[in-house]
N, C-alpha and C positions, 0 to 999 in steps of 0.2 A: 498778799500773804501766800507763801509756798506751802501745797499740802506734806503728807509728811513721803508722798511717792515723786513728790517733785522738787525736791530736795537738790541743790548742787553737790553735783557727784563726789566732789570731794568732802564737803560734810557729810553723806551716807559713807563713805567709807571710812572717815575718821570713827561714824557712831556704829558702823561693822564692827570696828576694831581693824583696820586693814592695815594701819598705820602704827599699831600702840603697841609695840613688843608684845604679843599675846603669843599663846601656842594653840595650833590648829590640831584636836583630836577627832577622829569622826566628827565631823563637823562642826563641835562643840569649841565655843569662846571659852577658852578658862585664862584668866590672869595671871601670871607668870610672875612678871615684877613689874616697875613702871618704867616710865620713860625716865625720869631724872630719882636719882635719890640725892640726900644730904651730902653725900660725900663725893656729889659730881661738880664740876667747877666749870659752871659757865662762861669764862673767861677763856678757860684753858681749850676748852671742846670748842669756841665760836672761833680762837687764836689760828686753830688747829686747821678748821674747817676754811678756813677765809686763808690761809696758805695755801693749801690746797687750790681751792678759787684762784686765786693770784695765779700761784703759776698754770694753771687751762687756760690763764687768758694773758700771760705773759707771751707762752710756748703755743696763742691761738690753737689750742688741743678742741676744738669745739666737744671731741666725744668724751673727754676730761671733765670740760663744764659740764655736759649734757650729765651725766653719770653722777654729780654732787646734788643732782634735784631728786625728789620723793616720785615715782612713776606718775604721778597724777599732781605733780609740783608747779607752782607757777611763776613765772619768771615776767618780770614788767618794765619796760624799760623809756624813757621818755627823755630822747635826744642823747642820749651818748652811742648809740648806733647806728641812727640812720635822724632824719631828719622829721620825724614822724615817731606818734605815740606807739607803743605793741604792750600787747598781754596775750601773755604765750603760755599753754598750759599743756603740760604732759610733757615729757623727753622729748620725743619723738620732733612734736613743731622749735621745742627750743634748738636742740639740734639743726633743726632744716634752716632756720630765720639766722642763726649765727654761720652756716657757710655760706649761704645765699652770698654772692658777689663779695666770698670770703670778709666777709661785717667783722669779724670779731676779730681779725688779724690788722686788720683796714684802720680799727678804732685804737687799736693801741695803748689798751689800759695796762697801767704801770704805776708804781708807788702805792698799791694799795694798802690801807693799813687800817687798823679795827680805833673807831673814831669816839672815844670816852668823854668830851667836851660836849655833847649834845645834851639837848633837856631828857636823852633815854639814860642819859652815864653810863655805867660798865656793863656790859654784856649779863642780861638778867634770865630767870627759870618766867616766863608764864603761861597762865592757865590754857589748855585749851577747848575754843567751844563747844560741848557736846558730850566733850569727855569727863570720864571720870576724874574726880577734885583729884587724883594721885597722879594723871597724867598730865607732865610739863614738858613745853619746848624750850627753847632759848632764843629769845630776841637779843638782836644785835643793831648797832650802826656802823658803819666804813667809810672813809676818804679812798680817792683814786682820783687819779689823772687819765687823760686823755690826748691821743699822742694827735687823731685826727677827726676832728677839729680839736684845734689846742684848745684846752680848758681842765677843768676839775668838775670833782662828781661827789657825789653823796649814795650811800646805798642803806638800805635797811632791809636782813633778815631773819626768817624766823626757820628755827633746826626742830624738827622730830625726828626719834626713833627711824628706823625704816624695820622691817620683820626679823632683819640680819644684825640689829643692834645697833647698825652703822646711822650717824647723824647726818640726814642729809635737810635741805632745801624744803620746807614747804610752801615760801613765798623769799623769791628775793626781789628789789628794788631798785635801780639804778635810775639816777636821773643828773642831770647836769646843771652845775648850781654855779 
C-alpha cells in the first residue's frame, strides 16, 4: 500500500489538479470548469486527436507525437516498435525511444482509424481516479497497420484536459495483434 507521500507522480498531480483545467491564483486551486461537459462529443475530440496521431506518425514527426501526450503522459508499447515491451512516461523518454534508430519512421504505421467494433464501442467520457465526479476524459480504441514488420495493431487511449484546454494523451497503447 502506497502512503499518501508515495503516491505515483502522476496521480499526485492529477489530485494537485495539474491536469484538470483549473486556474492558478496565488497559489490557490479554484475550479474554473471541468474537463468534459455535456455538450463535448467524445467521438469527435478522440476523431480529432487520433488524426492528429496519425499523421506524427505517418509524417514519423516524433516531436508531433511527443507534443499529443499530457507532460507526465504515458505511452506503452508492446511489439509494434521494437521487438520488446516499453513504458515510456513523460515527453521527453517518449520522444528519445521513438528517434532512437529512427523506430517510428522504421515502423510505419499507416491506416490508422478509431476502432468502434471492440467490447469499449464508440469513444466514451470516464471518470478519473482521484478526481472530482465532474472531471472526465475520453477513452478510446484504434486499428493501425504496420509497415515493418508487416502486421496490424490495436491501440487504446485515454485524453485529458492539459492547463491550455488542449486534449492530449494521458496513457496510450499500442500493441500488435
Amino acid at each position: 500500500m502506497l502512503e499518501s507521500h508515495d503516491q505515483p507522480p502522476l496521480l499526485g498531480l492529477i489530485k494537485a489538479g495539474v491536469y484538470l483545467n483549473e486556474s492558478f491564483t496565488h497559489h490557490q486551486l479554484t475550479m474554473s470548469s471541468p474537463v468534459a461537459t455535456p455538450s463535448s462529443d467524445p467521438a469527435s475530440i478522440a476523431s480529432h486527436w487520433l488524426s492528429m496521431w496519425a499523421k506524427a506518425c505517418t509524417n514519423a514527426d516524433v516531436n508531433a507525437f511527443d507534443s499529443l501526450f499530457l507532460p507526465h503522459g504515458v505511452y506503452r508499447d508492446l511489439l509494434c516498435l521494437s521487438w520488446d515491451f516499453h513504458s515510456l512516461n513523460g515527453r521527453g523518454n517518449i520522444a528519445k525511444f521513438l528517434g532512437d534508430d529512427t523506430r517510428l519512421a522504421r515502423a510505419g504505421f499507416h491506416d490508422i482509424e478509431l476502432d468502434e467494433d471492440t467490447e469499449f464501442g464508440s469513444p466514451f467520457f470516464y471518470p478519473i481516479p482521484g478526481a472530482p465526479s465532474h472531471i472526465q476524459g475520453i477513452q478510446f480504441s484504434f486499428t493501425l497497420r504496420i509497415s515493418t514488420p508487416a502486421a496490424t495493431a490495436k491501440g487504446l487511449t485515454r485524453l485529458m484536459k492539459d492547463l491550455d484546454g488542449e486534449w492530449k494523451a494521458l496513457t496510450c497503447f499500442t500493441t500488435m495483434w
